[in-house]
C-alpha positions in Angstrom: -2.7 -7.9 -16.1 1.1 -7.4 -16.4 2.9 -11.4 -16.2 6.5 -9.5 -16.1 5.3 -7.8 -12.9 6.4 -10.8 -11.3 10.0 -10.0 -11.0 11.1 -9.1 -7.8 14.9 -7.7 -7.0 16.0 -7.8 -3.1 19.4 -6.2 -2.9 21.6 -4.7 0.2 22.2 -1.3 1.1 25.2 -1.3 -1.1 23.0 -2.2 -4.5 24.5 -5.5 -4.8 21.0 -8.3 -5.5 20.6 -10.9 -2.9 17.8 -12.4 -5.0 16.3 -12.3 -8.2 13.1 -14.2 -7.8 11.7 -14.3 -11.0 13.8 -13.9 -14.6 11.5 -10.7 -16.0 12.3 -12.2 -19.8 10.5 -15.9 -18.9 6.8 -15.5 -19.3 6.1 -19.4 -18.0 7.7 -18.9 -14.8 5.9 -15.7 -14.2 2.3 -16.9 -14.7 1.2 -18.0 -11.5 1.6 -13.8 -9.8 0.5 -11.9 -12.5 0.6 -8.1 -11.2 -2.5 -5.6 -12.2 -2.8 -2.0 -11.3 -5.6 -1.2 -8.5 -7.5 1.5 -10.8 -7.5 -1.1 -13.7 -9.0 -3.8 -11.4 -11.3 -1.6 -10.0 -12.4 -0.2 -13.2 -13.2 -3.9 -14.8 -15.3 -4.6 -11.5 -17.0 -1.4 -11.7 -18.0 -1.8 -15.7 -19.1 -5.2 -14.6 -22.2 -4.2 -12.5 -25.1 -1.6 -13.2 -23.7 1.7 -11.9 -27.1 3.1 -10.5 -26.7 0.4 -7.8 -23.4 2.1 -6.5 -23.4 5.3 -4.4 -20.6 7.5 -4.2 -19.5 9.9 -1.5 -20.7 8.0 1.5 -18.5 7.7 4.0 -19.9 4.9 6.9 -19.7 5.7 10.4 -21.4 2.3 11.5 -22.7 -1.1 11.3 -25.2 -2.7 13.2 -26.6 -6.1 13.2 -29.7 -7.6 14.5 -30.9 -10.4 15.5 -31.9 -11.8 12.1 -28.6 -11.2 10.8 -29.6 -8.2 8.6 -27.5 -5.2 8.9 -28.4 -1.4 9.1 -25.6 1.2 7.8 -25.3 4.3 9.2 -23.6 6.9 7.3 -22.2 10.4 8.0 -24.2 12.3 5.9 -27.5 11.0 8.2 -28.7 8.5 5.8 -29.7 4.7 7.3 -29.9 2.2 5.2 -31.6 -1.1 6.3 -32.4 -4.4 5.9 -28.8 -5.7 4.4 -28.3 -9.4 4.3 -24.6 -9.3 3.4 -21.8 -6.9 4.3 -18.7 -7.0 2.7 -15.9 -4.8 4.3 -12.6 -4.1 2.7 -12.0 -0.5 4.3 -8.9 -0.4 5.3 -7.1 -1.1 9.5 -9.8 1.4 10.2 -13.0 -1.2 8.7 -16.1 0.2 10.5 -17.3 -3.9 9.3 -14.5 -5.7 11.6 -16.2 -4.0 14.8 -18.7 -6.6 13.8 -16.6 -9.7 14.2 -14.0 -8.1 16.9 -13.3 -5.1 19.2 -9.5 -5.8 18.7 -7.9 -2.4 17.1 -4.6 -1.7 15.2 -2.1 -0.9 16.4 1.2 1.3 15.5 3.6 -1.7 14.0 6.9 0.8 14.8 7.7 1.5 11.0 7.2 4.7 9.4 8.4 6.6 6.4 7.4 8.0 2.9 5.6 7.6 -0.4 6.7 9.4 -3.6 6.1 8.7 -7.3 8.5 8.9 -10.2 6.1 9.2 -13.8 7.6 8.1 -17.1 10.7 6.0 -15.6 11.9 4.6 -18.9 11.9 8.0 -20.8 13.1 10.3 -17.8 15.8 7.9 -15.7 16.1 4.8 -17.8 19.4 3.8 -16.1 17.1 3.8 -12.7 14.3 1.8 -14.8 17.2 -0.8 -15.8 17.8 -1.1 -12.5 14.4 -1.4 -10.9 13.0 -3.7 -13.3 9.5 -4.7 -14.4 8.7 -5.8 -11.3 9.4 -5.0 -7.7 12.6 -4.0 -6.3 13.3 -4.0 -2.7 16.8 -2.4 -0.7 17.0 -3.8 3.1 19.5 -3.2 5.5 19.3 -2.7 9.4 15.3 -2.8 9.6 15.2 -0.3 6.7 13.5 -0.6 3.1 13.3 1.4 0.5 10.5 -0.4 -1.8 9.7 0.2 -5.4 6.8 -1.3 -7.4 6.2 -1.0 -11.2 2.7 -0.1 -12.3 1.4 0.0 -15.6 1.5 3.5 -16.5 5.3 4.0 -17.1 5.3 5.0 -13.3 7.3 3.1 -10.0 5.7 3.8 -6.6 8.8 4.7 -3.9 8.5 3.3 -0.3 11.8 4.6 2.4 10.4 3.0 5.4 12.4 2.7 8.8 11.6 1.7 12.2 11.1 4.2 14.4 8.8 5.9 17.3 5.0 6.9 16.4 5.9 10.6 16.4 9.0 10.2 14.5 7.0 12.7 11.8 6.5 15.4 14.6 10.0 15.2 16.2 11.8 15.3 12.9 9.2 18.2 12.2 8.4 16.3 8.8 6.3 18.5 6.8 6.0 16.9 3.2 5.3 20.1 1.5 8.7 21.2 1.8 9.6 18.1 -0.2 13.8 18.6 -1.1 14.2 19.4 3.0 12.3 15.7 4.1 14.2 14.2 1.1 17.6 15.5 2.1 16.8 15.1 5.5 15.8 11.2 5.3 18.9 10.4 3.3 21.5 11.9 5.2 20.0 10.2 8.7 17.5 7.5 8.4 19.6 6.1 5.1 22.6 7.7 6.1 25.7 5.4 4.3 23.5 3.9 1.9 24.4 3.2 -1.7 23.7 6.7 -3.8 22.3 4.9 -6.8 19.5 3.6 -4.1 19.2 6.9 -2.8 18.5 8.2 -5.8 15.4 6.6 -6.3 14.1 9.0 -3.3 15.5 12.0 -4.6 14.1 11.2 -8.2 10.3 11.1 -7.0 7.7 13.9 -6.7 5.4 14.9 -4.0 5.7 12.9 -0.6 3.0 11.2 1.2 4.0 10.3 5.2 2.9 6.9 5.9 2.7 5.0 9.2 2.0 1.4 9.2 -0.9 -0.3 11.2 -1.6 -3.9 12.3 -3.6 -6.1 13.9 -2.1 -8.6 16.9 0.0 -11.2 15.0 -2.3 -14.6 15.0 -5.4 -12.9 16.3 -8.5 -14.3 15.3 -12.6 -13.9 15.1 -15.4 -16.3 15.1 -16.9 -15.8 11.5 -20.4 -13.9 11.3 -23.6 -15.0 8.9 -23.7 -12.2 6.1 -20.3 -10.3 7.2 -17.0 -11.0 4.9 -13.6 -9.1 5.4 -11.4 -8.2 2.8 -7.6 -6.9 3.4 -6.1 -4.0 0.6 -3.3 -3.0 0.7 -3.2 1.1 0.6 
């Protein structure tokens, strides 16, 4: 785990911090939200069991209970596998496990943007690590965000998220393998008058992802179900 991944930076559109939650050089303050990378977590998990009792590769169409609260898992590659006393789901908005516990689906939340990576921060754009942080590091401003976390490998993941219509992508005609055109694109009109040193945590990253973000109906709820546990991950 990483204690200094604690600090968290919220600043304006301008660069100027709003907050500074958590002083990144006092360890006793950062204890209680230690950060840890998702691959390091899952690897500790993973050494942590016998790994002939994982299969890989099997993606799970669905679930189906019976009366004796077993489960049978149906999977797209044809297999069924039977007789399951506990299902744990922690797929994603998309969990083929929640259709157990509720019919309610996501829904578009009316934010949408890009992913990108910078590798090697402190060697490559240390003024831009300086800036950033060992933590988190978030720009807001008129129901934008650009959002940077630190991981542990010397790399910051790059969120530029903004509100906008479900087929913002296709009307813009985003296509992130043209990655300087989106860039330039995104800075001069969705972040259009924002601070260039914030900017240039966009420009600065590599390949783009397009992200949409999904939720469920705020306060919705489900009866809980013998042998059928939920998680939430972020992706």
């Amino acid at each position: 785990m990483r204690v200094e991944g604690s600090a968290l930076k919220v600043v304006n559109k301008d660069g100027n911090i709003l907050l500074a939650a958590v002083d990144e050089e006092d360890d006793e303050r950062a204890e209680g939200r230690p950060e840890i990378d998702r691959k390091v977590l899952r690897d500790i998990l993973l050494d942590s069991v016998d790994s002939s009792s994982i299969l890989w590769g099997k993606k799970l169409l669905r679930v189906k209970s019976s009366p004796l609260n077993q489960f049978t898992l149906n999977f797209a590659d044809g297999d069924i596998h039977s007789n399951f006393d506990l299902v744990i789901g922690a797929d994603g908005a998309w969990s083929r496990v929640r259709s157990l516990v509720t019919s309610i689906i996501p829904f578009y939340s009316g934010i949408s943007g890009i992913e990108t990576q910078i590798t090697d921060i402190d060697t490559r754009y240390p003024l831009l690590s300086s800036r950033v942080g060992k933590g988190s590091y978030w720009v807001l401003g008129g129901g934008k965000t650009i959002m940077v976390q630190r991981n542990g490998d010397g790399s910051v993941r790059v969120y530029a998220m903004h509100r906008s219509p479900e087929d913002w992508a296709e009307k813009r005609g985003i296509d992130v393998a043209k990655r300087e055109v989106v860039v330039q694109m995104m800075l001069n009109f969705e972040f259009s008058g924002w601070s260039e040193d914030v900017k240039e945590l966009v420009r600065c990253g590599g390949e783009l992802i397009e992200r949409q973000l999904w939720m469920m109906p705020i306060g919705v709820k489900w009866d809980s179900k013998l042998g059928c546990i939920l998680l939430s991950f972020f992706p």
